[in-house]
TORDOKOL-911907 format. One record per residue (C-alpha): x, y, z; residue number from 1. Coordinates in steps of 0.2 Angstrom, whole numbers, plus 5000, padded with zeros to 4 digits. Layout:
% TORDOKOL-911907
{{X Y Z} NUM}
...
//
This chain:
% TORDOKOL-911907
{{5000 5000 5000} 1}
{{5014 5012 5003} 2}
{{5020 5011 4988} 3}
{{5005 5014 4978} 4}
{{5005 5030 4989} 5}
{{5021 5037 4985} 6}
{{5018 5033 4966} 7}
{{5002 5042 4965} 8}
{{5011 5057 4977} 9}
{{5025 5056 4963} 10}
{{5013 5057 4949} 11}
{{5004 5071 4955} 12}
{{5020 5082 4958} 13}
{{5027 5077 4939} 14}
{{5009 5081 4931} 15}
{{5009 5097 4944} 16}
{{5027 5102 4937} 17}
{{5021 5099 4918} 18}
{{5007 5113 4919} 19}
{{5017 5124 4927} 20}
{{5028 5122 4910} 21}
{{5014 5125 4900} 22}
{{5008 5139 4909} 23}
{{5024 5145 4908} 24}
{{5028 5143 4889} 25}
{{5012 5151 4885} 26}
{{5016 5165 4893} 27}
{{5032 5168 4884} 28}
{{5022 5166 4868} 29}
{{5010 5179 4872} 30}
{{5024 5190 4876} 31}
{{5031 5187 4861} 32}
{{5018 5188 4849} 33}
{{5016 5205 4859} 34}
{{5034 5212 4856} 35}
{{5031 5206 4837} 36}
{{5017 5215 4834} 37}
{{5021 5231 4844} 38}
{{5004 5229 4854} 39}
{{5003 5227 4872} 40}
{{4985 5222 4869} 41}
{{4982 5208 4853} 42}
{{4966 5202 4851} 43}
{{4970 5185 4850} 44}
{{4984 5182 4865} 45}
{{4970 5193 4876} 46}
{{4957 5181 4870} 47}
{{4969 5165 4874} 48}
{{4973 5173 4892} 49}
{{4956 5179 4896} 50}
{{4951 5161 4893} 51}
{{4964 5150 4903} 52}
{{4964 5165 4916} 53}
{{4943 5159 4917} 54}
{{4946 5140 4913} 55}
{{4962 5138 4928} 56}
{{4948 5150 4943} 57}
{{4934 5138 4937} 58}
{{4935 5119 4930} 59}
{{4916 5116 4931} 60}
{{4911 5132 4921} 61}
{{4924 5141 4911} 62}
{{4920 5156 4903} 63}
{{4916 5155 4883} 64}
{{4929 5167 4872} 65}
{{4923 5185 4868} 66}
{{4918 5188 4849} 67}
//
């Protein structure tokens, strides 16, 4: 039984760290797409983070994209 523990402790930490990636890389693409186009707001990225900032503060109800 231990050992099930710790494996399932061990997967939650690895799956905890690969979202954190995520999160992280798509923040460095917003940026970026930001700095290429010389906009500090783009529709597109603002849409994107509007949507995960929604989707990650609610998992049963995220909010739909703005038109």
């Amino acid at each position: 039984m231990p050992i099930v523990t710790m494996l399932l402790i061990a997967m939650v930490v690895a799956l905890w760290k690969i979202r954190r990636r995520l999160v992280a890389g798509r923040d460095r693409a917003v940026r970026a797409v930001q700095a290429f186009t010389g906009r500090t707001t783009n529709t597109a990225t603002s849409n994107i983070a509007a949507y995960w900032t929604a989707s990650t503060r609610s998992r049963r109800s995220p909010t739909p994209l703005s038109a």
